[in-house]
KOLMIRO-317256 format. One record per residue: residue in three letters; x, y, z of N, C-alpha, C in turn. Coordinates in steps of 0.1 Angstrom, whole numbers, padded with zeros to 4 digits, always signed. Each point is the difference from the previous one (the first is absolute). Example, Ala and Ser with C-alpha at 12.3 -4.5 7.8 and 13.67 -1.06 7.14 Angstrom:
ALA+0132-0057+0078-0009+0012+0000+0009+0012+0000;SER-0004+0011-0007+0009+0011+0000-0008+0011+0008;
//
This chain:
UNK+0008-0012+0000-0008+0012+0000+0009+0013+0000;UNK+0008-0001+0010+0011+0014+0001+0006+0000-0016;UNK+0007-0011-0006+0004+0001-0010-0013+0005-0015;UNK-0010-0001+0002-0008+0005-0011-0002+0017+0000;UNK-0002+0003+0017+0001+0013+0003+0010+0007-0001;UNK+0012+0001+0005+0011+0002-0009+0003+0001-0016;UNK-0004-0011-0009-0002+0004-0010-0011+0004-0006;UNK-0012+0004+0004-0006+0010-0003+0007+0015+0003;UNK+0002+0001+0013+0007+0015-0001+0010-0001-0010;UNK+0008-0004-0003+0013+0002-0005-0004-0004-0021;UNK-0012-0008-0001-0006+0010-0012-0008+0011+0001;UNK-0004+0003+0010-0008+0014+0001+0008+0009-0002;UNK+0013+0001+0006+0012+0011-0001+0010-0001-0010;UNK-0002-0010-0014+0005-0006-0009-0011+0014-0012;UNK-0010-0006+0002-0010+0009-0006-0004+0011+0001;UNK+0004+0007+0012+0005+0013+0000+0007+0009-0002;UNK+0013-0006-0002+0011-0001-0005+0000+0006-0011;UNK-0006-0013-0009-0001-0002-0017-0009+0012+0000;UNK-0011+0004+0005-0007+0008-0002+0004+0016-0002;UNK+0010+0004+0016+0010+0013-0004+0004+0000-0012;UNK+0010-0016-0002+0012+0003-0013-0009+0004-0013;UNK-0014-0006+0000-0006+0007-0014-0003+0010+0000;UNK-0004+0001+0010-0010+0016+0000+0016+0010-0002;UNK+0013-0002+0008+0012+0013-0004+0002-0006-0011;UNK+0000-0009-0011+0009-0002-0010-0014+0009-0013;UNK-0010-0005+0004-0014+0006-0009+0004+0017+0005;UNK+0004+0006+0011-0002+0016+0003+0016+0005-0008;UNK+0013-0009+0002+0009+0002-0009-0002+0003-0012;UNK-0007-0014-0007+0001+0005-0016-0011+0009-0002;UNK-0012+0005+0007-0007+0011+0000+0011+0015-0005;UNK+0001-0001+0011+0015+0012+0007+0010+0002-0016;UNK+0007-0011-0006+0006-0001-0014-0008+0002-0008;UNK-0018+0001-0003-0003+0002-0009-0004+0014-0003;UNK-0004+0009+0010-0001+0013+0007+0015+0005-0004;UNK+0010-0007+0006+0015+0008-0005-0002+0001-0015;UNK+0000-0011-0004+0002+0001-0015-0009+0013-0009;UNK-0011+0000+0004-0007+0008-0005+0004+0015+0001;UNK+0003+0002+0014+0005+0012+0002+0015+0007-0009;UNK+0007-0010+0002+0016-0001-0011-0010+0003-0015;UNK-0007-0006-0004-0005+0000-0015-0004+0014-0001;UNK-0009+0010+0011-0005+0014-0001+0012+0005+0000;UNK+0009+0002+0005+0015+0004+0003+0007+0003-0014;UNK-0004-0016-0005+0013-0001-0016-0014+0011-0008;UNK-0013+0002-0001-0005+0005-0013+0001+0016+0006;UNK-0002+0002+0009+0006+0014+0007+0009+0006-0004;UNK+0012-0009+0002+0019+0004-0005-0004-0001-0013;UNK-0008-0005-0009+0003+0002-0015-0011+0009-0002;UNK-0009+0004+0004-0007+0014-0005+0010+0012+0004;UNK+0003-0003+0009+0010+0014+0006+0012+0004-0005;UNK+0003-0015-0010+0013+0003-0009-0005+0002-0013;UNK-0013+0001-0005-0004+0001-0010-0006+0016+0002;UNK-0005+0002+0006-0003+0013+0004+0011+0015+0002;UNK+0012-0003+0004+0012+0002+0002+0007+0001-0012;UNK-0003-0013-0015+0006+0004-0012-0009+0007-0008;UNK-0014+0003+0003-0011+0005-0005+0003+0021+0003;UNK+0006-0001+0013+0004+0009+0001+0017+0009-0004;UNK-0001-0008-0003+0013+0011-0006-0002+0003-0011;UNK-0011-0007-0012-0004+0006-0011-0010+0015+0003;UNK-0004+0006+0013-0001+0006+0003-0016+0003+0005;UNK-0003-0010+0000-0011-0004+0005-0001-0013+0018;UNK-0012+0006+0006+0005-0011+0010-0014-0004+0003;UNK-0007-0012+0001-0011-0009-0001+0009-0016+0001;UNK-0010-0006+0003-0002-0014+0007-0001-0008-0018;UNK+0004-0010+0002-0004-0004-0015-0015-0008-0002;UNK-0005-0001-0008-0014-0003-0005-0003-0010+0004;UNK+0010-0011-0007+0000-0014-0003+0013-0006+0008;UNK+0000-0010+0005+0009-0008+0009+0006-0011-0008;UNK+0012-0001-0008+0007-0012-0011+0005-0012+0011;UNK-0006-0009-0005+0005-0011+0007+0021-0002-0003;UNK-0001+0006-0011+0017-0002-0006+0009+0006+0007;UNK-0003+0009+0012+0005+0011+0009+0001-0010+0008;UNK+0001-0009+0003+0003-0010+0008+0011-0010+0001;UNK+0001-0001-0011+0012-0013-0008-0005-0014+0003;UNK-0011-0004+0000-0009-0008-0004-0005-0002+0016;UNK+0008+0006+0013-0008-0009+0010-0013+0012+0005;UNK-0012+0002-0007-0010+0004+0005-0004-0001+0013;UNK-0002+0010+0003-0008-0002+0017-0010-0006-0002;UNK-0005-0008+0009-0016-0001+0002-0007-0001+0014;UNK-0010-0001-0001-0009-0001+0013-0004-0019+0002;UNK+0011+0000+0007-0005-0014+0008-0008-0004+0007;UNK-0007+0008+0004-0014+0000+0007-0010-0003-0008;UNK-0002+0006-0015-0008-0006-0008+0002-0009-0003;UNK-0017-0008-0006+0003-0014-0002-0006+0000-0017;UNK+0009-0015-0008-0002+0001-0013+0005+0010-0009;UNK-0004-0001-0010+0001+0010-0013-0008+0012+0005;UNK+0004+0014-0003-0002+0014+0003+0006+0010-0013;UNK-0006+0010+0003+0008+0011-0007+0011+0005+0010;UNK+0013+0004-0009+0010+0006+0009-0002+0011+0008;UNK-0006+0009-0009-0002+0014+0009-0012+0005-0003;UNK-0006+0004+0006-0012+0015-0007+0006+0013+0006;UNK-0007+0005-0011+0009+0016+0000-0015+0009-0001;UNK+0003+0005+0008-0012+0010+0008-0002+0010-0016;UNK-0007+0002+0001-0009+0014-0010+0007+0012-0001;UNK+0004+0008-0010+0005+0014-0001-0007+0007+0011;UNK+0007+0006+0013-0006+0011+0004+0000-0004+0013;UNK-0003-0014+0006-0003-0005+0010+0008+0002+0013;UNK+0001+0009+0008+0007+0004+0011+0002-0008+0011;UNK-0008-0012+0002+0001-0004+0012+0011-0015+0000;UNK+0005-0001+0015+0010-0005+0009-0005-0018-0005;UNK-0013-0002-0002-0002-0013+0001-0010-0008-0009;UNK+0004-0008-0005-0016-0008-0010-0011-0001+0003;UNK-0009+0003-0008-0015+0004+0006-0006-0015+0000;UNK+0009-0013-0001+0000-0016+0004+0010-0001+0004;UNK+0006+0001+0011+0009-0010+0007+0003-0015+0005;UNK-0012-0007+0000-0007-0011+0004+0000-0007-0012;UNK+0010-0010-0004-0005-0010-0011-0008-0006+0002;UNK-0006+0006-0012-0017-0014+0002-0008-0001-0013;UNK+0007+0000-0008-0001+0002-0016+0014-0002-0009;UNK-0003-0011-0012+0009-0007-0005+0010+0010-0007;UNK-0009+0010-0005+0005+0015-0007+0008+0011+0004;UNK+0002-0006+0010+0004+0010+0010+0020+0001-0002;UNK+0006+0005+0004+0015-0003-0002+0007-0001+0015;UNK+0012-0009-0001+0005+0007+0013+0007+0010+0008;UNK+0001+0009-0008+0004+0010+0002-0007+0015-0005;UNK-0003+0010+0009-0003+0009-0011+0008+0015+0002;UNK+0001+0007-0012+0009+0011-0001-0005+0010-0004;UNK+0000+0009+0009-0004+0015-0007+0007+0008-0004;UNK+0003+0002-0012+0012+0010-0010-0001+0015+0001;UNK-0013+0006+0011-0001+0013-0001+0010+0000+0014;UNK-0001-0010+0009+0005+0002+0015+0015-0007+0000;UNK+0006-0008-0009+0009-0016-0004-0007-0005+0014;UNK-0008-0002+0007-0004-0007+0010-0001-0016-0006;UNK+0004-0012+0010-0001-0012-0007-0009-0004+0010;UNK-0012-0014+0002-0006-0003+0006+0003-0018-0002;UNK+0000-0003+0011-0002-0021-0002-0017-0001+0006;UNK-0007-0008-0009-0011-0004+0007+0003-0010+0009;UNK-0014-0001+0010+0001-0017+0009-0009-0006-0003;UNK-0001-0012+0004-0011-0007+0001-0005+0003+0009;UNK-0014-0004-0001-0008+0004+0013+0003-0013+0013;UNK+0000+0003+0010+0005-0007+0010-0017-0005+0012;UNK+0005-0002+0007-0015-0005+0009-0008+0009+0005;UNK+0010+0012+0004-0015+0012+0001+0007+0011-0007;UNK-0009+0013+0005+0006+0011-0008+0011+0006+0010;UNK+0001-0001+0011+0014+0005+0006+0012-0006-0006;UNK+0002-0013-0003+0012-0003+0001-0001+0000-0015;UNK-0008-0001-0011+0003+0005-0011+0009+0014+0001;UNK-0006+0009+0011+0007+0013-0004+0013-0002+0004;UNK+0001-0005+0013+0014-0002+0001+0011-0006-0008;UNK-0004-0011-0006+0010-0004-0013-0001+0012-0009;UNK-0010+0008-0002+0004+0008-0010+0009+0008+0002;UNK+0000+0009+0015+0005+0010+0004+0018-0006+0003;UNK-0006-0011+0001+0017-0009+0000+0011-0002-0012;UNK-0010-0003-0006+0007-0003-0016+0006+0014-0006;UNK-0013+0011+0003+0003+0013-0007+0010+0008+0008;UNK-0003+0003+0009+0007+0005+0013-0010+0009+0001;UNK-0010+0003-0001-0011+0009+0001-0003-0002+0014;UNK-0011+0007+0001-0006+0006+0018-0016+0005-0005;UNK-0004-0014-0006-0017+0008+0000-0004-0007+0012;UNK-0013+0006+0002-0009-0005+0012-0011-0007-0005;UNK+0000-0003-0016-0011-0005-0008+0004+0000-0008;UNK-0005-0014-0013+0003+0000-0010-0012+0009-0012;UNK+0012+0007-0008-0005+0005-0007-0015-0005-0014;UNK-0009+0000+0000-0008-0001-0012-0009+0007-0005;UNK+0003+0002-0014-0003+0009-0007-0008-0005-0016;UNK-0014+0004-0005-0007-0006-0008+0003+0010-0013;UNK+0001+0008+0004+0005+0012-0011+0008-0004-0014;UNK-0012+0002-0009+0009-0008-0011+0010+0011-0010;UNK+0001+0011+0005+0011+0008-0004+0015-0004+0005;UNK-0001-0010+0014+0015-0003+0004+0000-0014-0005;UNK-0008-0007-0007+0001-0013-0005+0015+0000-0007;UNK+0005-0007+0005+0016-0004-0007+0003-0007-0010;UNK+0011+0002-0011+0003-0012-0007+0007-0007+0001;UNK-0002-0014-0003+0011-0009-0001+0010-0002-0007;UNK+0008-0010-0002+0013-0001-0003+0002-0012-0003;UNK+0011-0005-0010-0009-0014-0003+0003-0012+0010;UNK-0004-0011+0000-0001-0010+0008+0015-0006+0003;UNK+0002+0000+0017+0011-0011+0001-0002-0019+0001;UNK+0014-0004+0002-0002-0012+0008+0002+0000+0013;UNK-0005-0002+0008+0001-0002+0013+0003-0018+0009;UNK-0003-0010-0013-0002-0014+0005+0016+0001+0013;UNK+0009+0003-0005+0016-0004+0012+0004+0013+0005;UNK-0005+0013+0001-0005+0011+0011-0010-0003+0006;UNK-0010-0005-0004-0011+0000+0014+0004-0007+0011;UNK+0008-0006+0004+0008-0013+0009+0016+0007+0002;UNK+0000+0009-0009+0010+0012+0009+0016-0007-0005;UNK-0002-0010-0016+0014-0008+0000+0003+0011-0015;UNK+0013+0000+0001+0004+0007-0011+0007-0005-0009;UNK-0003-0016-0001+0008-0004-0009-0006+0004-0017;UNK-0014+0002-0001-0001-0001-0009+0015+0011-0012;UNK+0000-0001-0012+0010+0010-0005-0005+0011-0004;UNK+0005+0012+0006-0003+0011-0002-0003+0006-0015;UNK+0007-0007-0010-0008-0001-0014-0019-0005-0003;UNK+0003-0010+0007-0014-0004+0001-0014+0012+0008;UNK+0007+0009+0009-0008+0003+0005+0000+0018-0005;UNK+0011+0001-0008+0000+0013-0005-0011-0006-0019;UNK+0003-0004-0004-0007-0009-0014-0015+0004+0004;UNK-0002-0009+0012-0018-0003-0001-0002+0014+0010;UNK+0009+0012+0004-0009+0011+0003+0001+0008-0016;UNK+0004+0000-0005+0000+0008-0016-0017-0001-0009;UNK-0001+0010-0005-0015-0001-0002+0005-0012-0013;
//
């Protein structure tokens, strides 16, 4: 009897165990996938700002329009958060002044992972929607480094954004980079 009880505790504390190690190893690669994303807003940042920067010495100074995946040298950013095929970017509307996408929340296939507004070079990563709306905002405000108290949404079809054409995501969504950066520069090219 002492020996069955004994080994019941000592799988009870076996299984708790196992249960920590998943739950930190699942909050780790959370944690890498959030880095990654953030590094990706970073690299399309540093290349508007260097494009902006050669835009300006022709004597003019604006954000550029369009975002070339070839500014890259094939390893495009993406948003690892999204899942599947997407557009790479949408690009906000001539004129559009604001800080954030009037959809932040992927929840539509059309949508891109990223979006950029060329009046502000502001870059945005969408998220997925999460189990409530707080911690949605939190990943947002995480990913972006933003400080809203709400997620933005907006029906206004004058900020409706365009797309950009479709990436792959199948060996980014899982946050592995083996695929070859040819492959992933190719299938974002319209």
């Amino acid at each position: 009897m002492r020996l069955m009880v004994d080994s019941l505790i000592a799988l009870m504390l076996a299984a708790i165990l196992g249960g920590v190690l998943v739950y930190h190893t699942r909050h780790q690669a959370q944690a890498r996938r959030y880095e990654s994303v953030r590094r990706a807003l970073a690299s399309l940042q540093e290349q508007v700002a260097v494009h902006a920067a050669v835009d300006a010495e022709s004597g003019k100074y604006e954000f550029p329009q369009f975002i070339a995946p070839d500014w890259f040298h094939g390893a495009v950013p993406v948003n690892v958060l999204m899942p599947g095929r997407h557009a790479w970017i949408d690009i906000a509307p001539p004129g559009d002044r604001n800080d954030h996408p009037p959809d932040p929340v992927f929840n539509q296939k059309q949508q891109a992972g990223f979006w950029y507004n060329p009046s502000r070079g502001i870059f945005r990563a969408r998220v997925p929607r999460q189990l409530t709306e707080e911690d949605t905002l939190r990943v947002y405000n995480l990913v972006n480094g933003a400080g809203l108290s709400a997620i933005p949404h907006s029906q206004d079809p004058k900020r409706r954004p365009t797309p950009m054409p479709l990436i792959r995501q199948e060996a980014q969504a899982s946050g592995d980079e083996s695929a070859s950066p040819a492959t992933r520069t190719a299938a974002a090219r319209p």
